[in-house]
LOMARZA-256499 format. One record per residue: z negated, y negated, x of N, C-alpha, C in turn; residue in one letter. Coordinates in steps of 0.2 Angstrom, whole numbers, padded with zeros to 4 digits, always signed. Each point is the difference from the previous one (the first is absolute). Last residue first. Layout:
ZYXZYXZYXA
...
***
This chain:
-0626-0562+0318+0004+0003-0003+0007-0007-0004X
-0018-0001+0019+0005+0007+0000+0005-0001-0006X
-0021-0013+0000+0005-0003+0003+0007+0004+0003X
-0019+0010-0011+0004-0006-0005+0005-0003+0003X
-0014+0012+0011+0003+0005-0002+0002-0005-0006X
-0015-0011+0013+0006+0002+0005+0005+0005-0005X
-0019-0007-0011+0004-0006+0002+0005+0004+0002X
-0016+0015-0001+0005-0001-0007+0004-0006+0001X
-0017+0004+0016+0005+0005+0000+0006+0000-0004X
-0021-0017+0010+0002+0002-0006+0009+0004+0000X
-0012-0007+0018-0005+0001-0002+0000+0004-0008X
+0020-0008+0014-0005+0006+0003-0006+0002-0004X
+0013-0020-0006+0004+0007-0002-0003+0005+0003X
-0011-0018+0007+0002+0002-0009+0002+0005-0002X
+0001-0009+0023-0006+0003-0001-0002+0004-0008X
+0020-0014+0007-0003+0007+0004-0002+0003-0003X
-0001-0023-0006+0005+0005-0002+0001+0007+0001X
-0013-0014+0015-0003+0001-0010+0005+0005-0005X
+0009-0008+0023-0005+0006-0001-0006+0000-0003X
+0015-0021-0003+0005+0008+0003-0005+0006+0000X
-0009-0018-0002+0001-0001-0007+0005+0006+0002X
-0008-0008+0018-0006+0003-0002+0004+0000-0007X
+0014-0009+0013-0002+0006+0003-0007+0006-0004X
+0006-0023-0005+0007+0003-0002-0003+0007+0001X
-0015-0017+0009+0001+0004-0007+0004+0003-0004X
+0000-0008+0022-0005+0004-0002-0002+0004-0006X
+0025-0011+0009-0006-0002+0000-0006+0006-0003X
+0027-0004+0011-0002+0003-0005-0006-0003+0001X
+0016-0002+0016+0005+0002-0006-0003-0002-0007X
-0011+0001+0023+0007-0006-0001+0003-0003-0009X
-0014+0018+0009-0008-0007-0002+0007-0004+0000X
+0002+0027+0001+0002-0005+0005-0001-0008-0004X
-0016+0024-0004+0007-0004-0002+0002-0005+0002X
-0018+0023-0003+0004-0003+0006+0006-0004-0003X
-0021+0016-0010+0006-0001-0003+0002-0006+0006X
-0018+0023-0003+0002-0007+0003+0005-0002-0001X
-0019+0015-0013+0009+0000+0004+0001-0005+0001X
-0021+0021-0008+0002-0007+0003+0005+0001+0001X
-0010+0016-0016+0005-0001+0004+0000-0008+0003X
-0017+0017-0018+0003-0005+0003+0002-0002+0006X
-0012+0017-0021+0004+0000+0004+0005-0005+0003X
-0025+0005-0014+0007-0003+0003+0005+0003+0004X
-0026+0003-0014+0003+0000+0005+0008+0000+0000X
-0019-0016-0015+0003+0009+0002+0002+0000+0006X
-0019-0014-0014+0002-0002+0005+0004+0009-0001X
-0005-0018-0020-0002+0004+0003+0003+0002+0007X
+0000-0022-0013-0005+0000+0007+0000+0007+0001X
+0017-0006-0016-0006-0001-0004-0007+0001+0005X
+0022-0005+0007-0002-0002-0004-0008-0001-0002X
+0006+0016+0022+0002-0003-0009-0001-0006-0001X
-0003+0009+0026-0002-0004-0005+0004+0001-0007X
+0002+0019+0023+0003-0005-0005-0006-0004-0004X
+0003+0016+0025-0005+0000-0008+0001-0006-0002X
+0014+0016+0013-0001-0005+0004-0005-0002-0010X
+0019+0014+0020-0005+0003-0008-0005-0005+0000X
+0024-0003+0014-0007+0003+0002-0004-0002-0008X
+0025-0002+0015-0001+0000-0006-0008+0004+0001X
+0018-0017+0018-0006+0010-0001-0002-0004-0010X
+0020-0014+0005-0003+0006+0005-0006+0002-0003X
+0025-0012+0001-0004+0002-0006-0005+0004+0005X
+0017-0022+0000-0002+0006+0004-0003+0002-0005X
+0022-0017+0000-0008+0000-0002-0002+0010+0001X
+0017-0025+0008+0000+0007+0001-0008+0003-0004X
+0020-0023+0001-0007+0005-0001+0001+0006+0003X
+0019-0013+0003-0002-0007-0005-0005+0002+0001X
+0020+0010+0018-0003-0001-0008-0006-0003-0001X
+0014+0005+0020+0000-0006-0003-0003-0001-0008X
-0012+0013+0017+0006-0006+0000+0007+0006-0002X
-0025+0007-0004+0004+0003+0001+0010-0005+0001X
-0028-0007+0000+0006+0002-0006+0005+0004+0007X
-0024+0005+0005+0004-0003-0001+0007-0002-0002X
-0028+0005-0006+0005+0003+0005+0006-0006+0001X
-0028+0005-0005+0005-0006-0001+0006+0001+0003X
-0020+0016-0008+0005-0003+0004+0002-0004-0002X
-0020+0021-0008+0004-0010-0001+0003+0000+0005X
-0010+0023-0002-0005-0005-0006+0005-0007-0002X
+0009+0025+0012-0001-0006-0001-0004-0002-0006X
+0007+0023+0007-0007-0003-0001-0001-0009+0002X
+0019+0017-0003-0003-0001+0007-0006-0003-0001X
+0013+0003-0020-0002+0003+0002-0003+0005+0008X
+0005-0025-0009-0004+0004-0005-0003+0008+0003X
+0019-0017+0004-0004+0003+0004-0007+0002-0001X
+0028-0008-0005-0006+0006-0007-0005+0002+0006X
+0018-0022-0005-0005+0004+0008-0003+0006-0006X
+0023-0016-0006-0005+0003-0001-0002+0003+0005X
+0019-0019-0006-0003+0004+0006-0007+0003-0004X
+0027-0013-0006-0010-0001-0001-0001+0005+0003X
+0021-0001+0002+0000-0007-0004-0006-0002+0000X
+0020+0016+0014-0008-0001-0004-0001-0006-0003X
+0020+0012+0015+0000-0004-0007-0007-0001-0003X
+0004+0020+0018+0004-0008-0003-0001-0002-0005X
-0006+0023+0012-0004-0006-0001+0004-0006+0001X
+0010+0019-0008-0007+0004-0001-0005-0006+0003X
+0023+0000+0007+0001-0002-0008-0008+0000-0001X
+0004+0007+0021+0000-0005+0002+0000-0004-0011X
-0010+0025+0004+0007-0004+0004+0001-0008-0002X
-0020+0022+0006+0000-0008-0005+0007-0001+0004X
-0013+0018+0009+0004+0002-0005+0004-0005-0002X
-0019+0006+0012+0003-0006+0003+0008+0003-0001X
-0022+0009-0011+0004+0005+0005+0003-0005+0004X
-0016-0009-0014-0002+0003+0003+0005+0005+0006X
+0011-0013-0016-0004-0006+0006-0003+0007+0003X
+0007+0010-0020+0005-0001+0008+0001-0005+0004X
-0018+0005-0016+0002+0006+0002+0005-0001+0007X
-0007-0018-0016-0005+0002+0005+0003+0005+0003X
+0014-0004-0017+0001-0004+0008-0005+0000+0002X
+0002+0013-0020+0003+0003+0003+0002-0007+0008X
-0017-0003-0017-0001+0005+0005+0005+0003+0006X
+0003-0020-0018-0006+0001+0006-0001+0006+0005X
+0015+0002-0019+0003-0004+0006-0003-0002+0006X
-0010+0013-0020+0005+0002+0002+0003-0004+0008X
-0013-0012-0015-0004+0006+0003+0003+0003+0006X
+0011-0012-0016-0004-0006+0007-0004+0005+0001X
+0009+0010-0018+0005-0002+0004-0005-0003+0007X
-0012+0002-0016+0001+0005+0001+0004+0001+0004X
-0003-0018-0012-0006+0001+0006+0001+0008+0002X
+0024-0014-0006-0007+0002-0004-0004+0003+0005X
+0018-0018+0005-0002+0006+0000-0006+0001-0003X
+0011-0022+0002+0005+0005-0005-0004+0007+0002X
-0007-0016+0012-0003-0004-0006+0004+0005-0005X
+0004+0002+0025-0007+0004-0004-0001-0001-0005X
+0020-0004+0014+0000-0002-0006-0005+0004-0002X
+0000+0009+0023+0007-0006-0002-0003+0002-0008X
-0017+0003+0021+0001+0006-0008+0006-0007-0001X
-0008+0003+0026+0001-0005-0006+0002+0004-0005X
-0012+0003+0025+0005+0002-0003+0000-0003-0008X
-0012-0008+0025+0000+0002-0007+0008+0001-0003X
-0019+0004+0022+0006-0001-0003+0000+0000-0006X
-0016+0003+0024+0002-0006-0008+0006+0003-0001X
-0007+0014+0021+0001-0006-0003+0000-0001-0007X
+0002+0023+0011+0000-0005+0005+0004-0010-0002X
-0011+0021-0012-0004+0001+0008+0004-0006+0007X
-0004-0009-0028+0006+0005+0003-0003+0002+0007X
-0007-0013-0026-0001+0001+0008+0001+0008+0004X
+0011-0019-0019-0002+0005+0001-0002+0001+0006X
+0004-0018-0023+0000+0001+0007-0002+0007+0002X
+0017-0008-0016-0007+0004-0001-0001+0000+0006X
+0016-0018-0017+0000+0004+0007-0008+0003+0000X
+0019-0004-0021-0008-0001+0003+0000+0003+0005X
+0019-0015-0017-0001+0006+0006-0008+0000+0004X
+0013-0012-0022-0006+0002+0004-0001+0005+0003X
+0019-0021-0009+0000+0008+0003-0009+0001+0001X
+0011-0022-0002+0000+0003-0004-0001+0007-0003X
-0010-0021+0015+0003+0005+0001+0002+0003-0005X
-0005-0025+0005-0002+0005-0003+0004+0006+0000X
-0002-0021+0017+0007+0005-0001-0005+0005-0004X
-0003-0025+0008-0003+0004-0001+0002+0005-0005X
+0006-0023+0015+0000+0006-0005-0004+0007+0001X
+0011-0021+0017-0007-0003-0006+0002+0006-0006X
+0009+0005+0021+0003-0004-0005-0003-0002-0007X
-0010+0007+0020+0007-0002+0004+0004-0005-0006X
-0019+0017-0005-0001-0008+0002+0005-0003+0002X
-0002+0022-0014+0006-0003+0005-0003-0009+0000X
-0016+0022-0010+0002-0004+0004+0004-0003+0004X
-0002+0021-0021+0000-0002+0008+0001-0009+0000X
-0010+0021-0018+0003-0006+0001+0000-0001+0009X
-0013+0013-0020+0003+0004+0004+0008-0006+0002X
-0025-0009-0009+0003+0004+0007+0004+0007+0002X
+0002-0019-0019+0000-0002+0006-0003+0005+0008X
+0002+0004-0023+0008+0003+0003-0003-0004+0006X
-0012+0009-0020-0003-0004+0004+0004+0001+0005X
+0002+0010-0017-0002-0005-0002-0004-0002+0002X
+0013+0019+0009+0003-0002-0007-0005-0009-0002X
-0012+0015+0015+0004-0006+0003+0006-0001-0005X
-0015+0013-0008-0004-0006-0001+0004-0004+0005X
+0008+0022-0005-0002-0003-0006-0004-0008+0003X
+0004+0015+0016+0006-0001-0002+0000-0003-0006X
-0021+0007+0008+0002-0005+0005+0007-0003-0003X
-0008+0019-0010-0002-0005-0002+0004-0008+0003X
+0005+0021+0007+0002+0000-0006-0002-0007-0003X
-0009+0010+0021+0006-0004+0001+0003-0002-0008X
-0020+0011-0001-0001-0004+0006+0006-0005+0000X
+0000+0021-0008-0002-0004-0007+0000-0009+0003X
+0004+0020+0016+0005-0001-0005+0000-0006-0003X
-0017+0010+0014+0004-0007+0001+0005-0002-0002X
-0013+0021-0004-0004-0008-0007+0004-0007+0004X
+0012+0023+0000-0004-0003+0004-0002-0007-0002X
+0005+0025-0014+0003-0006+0003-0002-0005+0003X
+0001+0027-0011-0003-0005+0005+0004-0006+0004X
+0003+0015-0026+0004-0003+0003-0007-0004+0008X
+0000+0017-0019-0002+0003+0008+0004-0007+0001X
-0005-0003-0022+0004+0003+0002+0002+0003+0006X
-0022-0005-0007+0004+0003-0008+0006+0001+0001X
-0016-0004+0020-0002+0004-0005+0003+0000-0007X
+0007-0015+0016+0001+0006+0002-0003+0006-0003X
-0001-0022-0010+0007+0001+0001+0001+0007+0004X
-0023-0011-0003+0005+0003-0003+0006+0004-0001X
-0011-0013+0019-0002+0007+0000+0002+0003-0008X
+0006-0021+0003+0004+0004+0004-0003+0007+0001X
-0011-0016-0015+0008+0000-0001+0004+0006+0004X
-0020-0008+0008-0003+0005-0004+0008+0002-0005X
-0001-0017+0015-0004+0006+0005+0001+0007-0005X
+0002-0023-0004+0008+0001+0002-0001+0007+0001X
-0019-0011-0009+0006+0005-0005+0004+0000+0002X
-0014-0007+0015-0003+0005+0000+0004+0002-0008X
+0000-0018+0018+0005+0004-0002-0001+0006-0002X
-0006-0027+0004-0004+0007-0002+0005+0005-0004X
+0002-0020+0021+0001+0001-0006-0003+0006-0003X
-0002-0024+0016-0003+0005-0001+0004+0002-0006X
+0007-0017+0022-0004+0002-0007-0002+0008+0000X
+0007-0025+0019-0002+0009-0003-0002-0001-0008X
+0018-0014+0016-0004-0001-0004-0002+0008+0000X
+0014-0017+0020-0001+0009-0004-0007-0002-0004X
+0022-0016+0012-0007+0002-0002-0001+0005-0005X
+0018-0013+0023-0004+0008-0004-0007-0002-0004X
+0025-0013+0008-0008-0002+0001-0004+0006-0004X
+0028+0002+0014-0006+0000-0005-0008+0000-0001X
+0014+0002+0020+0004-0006-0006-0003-0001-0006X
-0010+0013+0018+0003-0007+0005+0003-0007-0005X
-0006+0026-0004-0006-0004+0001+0002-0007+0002X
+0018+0014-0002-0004+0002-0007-0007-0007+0002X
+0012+0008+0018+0006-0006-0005-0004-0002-0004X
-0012+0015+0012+0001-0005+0003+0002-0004-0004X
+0004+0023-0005-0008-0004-0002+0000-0007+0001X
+0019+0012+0008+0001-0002-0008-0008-0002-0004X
+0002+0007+0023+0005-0006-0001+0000-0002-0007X
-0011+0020+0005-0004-0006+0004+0007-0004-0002X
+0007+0017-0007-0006+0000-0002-0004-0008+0002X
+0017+0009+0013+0003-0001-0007-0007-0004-0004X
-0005+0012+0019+0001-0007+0003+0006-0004-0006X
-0011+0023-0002-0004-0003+0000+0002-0009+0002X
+0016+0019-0002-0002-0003-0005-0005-0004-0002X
+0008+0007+0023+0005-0005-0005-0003-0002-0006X
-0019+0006+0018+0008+0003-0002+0003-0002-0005X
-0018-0003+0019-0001-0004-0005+0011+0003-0005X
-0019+0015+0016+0005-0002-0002+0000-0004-0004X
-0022+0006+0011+0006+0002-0004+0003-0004+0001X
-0018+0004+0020+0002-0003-0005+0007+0003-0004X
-0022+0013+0014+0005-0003+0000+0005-0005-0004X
-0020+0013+0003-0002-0007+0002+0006-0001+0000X
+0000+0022-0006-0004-0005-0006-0002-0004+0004X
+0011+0013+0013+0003-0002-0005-0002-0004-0005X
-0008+0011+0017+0003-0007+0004+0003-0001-0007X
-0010+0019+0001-0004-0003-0002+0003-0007+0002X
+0013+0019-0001-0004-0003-0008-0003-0005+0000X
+0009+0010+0022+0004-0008-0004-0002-0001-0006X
-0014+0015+0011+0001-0007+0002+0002-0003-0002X
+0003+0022-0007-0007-0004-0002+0000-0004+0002X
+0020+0010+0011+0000-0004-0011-0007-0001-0001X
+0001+0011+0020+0001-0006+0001+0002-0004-0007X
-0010+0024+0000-0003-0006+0003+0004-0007+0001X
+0015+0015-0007-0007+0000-0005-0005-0006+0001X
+0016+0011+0014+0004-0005-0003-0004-0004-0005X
-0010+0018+0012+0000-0005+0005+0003-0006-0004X
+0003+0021-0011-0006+0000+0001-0001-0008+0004X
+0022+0004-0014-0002+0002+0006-0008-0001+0002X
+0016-0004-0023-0002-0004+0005-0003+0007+0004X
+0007-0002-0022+0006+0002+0003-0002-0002+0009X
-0014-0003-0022-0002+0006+0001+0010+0005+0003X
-0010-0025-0002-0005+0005+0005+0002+0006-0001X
+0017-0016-0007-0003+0000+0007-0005+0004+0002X
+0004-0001-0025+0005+0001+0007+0000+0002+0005X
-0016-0014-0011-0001+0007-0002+0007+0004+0004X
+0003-0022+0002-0006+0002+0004-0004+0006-0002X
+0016-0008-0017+0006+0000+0009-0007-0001+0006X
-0007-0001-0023+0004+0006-0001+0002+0003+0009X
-0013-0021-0005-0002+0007+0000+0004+0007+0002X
+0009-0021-0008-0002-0002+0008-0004+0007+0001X
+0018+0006-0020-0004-0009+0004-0003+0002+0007X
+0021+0009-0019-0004+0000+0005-0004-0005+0003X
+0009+0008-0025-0001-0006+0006-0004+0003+0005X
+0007+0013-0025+0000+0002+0011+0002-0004+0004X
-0007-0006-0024+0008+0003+0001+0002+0001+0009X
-0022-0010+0000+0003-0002-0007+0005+0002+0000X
-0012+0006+0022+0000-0002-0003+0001+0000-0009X
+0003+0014+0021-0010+0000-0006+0000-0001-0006X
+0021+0009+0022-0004-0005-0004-0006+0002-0007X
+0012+0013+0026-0004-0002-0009-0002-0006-0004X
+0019+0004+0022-0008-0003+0000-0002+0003-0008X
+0024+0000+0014-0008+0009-0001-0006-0004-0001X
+0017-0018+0002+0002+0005-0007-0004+0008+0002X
-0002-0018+0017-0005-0002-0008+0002+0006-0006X
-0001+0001+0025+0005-0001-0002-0003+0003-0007X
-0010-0011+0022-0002+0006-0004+0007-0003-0006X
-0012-0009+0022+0007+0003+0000+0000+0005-0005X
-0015-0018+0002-0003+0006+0001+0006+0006+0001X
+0005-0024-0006-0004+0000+0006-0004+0007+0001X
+0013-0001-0018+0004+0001+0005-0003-0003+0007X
-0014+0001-0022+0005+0005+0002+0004+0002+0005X
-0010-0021-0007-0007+0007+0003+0006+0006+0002X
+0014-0015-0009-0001-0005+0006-0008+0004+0001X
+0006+0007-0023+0005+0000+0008+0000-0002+0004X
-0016-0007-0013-0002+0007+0000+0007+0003+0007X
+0001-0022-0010-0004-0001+0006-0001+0009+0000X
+0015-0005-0015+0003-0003+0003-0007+0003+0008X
-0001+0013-0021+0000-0009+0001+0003+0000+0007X
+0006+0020-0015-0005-0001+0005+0000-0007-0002X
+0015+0022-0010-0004-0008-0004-0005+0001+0007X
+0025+0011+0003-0007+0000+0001-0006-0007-0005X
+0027+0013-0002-0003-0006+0000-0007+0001+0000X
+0020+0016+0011-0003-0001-0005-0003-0007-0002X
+0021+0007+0015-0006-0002+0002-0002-0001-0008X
+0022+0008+0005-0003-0006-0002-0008+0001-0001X
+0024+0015+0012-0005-0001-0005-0005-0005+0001X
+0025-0006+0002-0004+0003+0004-0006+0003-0003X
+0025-0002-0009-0006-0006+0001-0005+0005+0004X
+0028+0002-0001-0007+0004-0002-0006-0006+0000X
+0024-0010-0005-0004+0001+0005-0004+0003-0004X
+0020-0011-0008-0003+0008-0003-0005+0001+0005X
+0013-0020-0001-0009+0000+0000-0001+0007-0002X
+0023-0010+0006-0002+0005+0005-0009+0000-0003X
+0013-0015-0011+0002+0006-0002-0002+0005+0004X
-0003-0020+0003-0004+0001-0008+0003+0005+0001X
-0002-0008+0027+0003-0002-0008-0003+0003-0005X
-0017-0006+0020+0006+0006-0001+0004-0002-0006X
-0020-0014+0015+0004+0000-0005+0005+0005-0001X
-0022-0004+0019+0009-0001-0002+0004+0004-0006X
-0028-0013+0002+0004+0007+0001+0007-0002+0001X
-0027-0009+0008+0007+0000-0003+0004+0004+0001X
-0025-0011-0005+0001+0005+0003+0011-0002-0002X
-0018-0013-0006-0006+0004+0001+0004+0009+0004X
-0001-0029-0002+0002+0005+0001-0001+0004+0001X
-0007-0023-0014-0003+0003+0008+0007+0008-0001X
-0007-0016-0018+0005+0000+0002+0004+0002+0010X
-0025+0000-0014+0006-0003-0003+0005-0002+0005X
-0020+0010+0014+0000-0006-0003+0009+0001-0004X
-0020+0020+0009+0007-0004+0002+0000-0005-0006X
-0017+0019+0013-0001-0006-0005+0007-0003+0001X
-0006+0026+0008+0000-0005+0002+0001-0005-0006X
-0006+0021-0002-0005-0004+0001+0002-0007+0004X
+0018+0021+0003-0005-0001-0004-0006-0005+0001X
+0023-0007+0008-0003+0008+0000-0006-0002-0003X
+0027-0010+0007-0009-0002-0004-0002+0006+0002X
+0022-0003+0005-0003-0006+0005-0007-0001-0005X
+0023+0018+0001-0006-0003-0004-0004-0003+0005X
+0029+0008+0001-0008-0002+0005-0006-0003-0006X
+0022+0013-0006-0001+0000+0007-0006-0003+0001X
+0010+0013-0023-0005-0005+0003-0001+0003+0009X
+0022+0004-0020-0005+0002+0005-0005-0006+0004X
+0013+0002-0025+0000-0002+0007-0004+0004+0005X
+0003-0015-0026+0000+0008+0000+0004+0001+0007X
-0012-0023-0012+0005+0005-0002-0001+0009+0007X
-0019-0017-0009+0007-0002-0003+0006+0002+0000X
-0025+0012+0003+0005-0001+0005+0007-0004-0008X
-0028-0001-0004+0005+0006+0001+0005-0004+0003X
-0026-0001-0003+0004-0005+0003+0007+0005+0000X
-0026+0004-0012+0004+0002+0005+0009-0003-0002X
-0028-0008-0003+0007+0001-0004+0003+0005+0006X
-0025-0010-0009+0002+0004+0003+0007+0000-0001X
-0016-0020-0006+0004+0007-0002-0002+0003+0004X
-0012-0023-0001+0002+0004-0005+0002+0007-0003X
+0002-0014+0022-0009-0001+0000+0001+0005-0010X
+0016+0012+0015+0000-0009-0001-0006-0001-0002X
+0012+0019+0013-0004+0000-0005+0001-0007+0001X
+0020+0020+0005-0006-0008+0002-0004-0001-0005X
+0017+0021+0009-0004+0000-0004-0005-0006+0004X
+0026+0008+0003-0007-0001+0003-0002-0002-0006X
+0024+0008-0004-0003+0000+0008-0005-0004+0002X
+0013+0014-0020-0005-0005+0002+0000+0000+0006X
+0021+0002-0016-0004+0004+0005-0004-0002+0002X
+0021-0009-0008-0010-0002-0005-0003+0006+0002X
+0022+0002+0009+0000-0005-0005-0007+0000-0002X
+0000+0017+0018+0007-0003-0003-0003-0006-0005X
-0002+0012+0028-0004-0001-0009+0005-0004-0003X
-0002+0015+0023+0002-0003-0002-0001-0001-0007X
-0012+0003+0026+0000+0001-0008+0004-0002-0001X
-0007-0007+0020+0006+0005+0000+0003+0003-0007X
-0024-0014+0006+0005+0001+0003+0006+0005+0001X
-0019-0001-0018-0001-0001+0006+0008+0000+0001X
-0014-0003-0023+0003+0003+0004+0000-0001+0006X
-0017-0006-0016+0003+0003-0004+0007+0007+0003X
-0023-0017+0009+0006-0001+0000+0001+0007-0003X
-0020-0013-0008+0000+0007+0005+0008-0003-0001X
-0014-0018-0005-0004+0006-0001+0001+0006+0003X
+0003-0027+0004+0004+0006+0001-0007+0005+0002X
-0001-0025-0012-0004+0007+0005+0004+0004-0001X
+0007-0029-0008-0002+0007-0002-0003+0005+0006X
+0005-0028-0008+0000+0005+0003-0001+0007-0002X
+0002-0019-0013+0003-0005+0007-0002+0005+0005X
+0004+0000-0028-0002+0002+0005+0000-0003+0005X
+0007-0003-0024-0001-0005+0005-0004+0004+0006X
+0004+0015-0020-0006-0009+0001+0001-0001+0003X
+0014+0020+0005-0002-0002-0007-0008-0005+0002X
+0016+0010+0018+0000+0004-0007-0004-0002-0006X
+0015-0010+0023-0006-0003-0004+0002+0009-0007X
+0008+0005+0024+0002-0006-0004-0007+0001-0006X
+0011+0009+0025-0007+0000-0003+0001-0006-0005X
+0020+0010+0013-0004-0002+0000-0006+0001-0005X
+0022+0009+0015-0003+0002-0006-0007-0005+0000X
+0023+0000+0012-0006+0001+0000-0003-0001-0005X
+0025+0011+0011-0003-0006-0004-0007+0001+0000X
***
């Protein structure tokens, strides 16, 4: 019977065979894995629907296969004979896809590689560090060549980058994009928080306070956590606010989503933030971890962004970014001049749904609750 490559989560239309799991002859049982495929968002490993000996696999690693493609096929043994030994089961390597494809062009068997990485990702260094200190004098010389042949060589356009690019495309193609800037002074969001650790050790990330608000001001302003069904003349206000956090990954954009962030406290949303940076950085994220978003945050701030114009995150209504935050000499009232702490952010909103000023009355409200601390902690209780 053949085993196919089936949709794991968002409408996929391909996957990258990461590493096969077994080989020919093996006998495996009911949801035993047998191969590890990346999609422009996961990692997964693909288990066996029933329990058999795998005769022929027709994939191998780094190859690209298309939903519904076969990836290999086993002869089916009855339920009751599945007491089968299982073979030992190859550990799971964290690589990218192209680091292995370095790897096996060097005939180098990734699991003796050291990894450097984040939770012992091995990367492109690692599997070139490797290679020098397993190579041969002569072997040596000619790997200087191919280093050098290799920074003129082209990358791989790989699944998640061609995910990526298709759902930019869509995004730019349907939607009319206008991006407003402001300015916010977050210097009692700044001082609140350095608070909070000096009287309760609690350290909390100022982009907790960041999404907390956002949740308070799309509450009353529903039109951008909202979807456009032109199809059916509507305009779908969402009821739920799921906040997606763009994240930049060594291999790609991704956003993983906080489900019902308007119900967690900033401490919680702290909590949560961190715990999906961590397993985007590892490629951890399961298919639940980026579904359902509704409104989209950039926190580019600390890459040293000044402004963007980024983009909505289809099918959703905005997205608003937050970037570098820089000390900056303030006018009063009364003309004296202080010093600041002030964050530019770009607010991006599909010009279908919504207008300029909707959008600027949107991150006014923002900005309120930021500037003014006790608003937000009113709006908690």
């Amino acid at each position: 019977m053949d085993v196919k490559l089936h949709d794991i989560g968002e409408g996929m239309s391909e996957g990258e065979i990461v590493q096969l799991l077994v080989k020919p002859g093996d006998h495996v049982l009911v949801d035993q894995p047998l191969v590890e495929v990346q999609t422009d968002k996961v990692t997964a490993e693909l288990p066996s629907p029933f329990a058999g000996k795998v005769e022929t696999i027709y994939v191998e690693a780094g190859e690209v296969i298309e939903v519904g493609g076969t990836l290999l096929t086993i002869s089916p043994i009855p339920q009751h004979t599945e007491q089968t030994r299982l073979p030992n089961r190859k550990k799971r390597i964290l690589a990218a896809p192209f680091t292995r494809k370095v790897a096996r062009e060097n005939n180098i068997d990734i699991e003796e590689v050291k990894g450097t990485g984040p939770a012992g990702r091995i990367t492109d260094e690692d599997v070139f560090r490797h290679l020098a200190t397993t190579q041969k004098p002569e072997e040596k010389e000619t790997e200087r060549a191919i280093e050098k042949e290799a920074k003129e060589r082209t990358i791989p356009f790989s699944t998640r980058r061609k995910q990526i690019s298709a759902k930019m495309k869509k995004s730019t193609l349907t939607i009319p994009h206008v991006t407003h800037f402001d300015e916010v002074d977050v210097t009692n969001i700044l001082e609140m928080k350095k608070a909070m650790k000096e009287g309760k050790g609690q350290s909390i990330s100022v982009a907790a306070f960041y999404i907390k608000a956002v949740c308070v001001a799309l509450k009353e302003f529903p039109i951008f956590n909202s979807e456009l069904r032109e199809e059916e003349g509507l305009i779908y206000l969402k009821p739920d606010l799921h906040i997606g956090l763009a994240t930049d990954t060594e291999e790609g954009l991704i956003v993983p989503v906080i489900h019902h962030c308007d119900k967690l406290s900033i401490n919680e949303i702290h909590k949560e933030m961190k715990s999906l940076h961590k397993a985007a950085m590892n490629n951890e994220l399961t298919s639940k971890d980026l579904s359902s978003g509704t409104f989209t945050i950039s926190n580019a701030g600390p890459l040293g962004s000044t402004g963007a114009t980024p983009i909505i995150n289809y099918p959703e209504a905005a997205l608003l970014a937050f970037h570098k935050t820089k000390k900056m000499p303030v006018v009063t009232e009364n003309d004296e001049i202080i010093i600041r702490s002030i964050m530019s952010i770009s607010m991006t909103f599909d010009h279908r749904i919504a207008d300029g000023g909707t959008s600027m009355r949107f991150t006014n409200r923002f900005i309120e609750l930021i500037e003014q601390p006790s608003l937000l902690l009113t709006e908690l209780v």
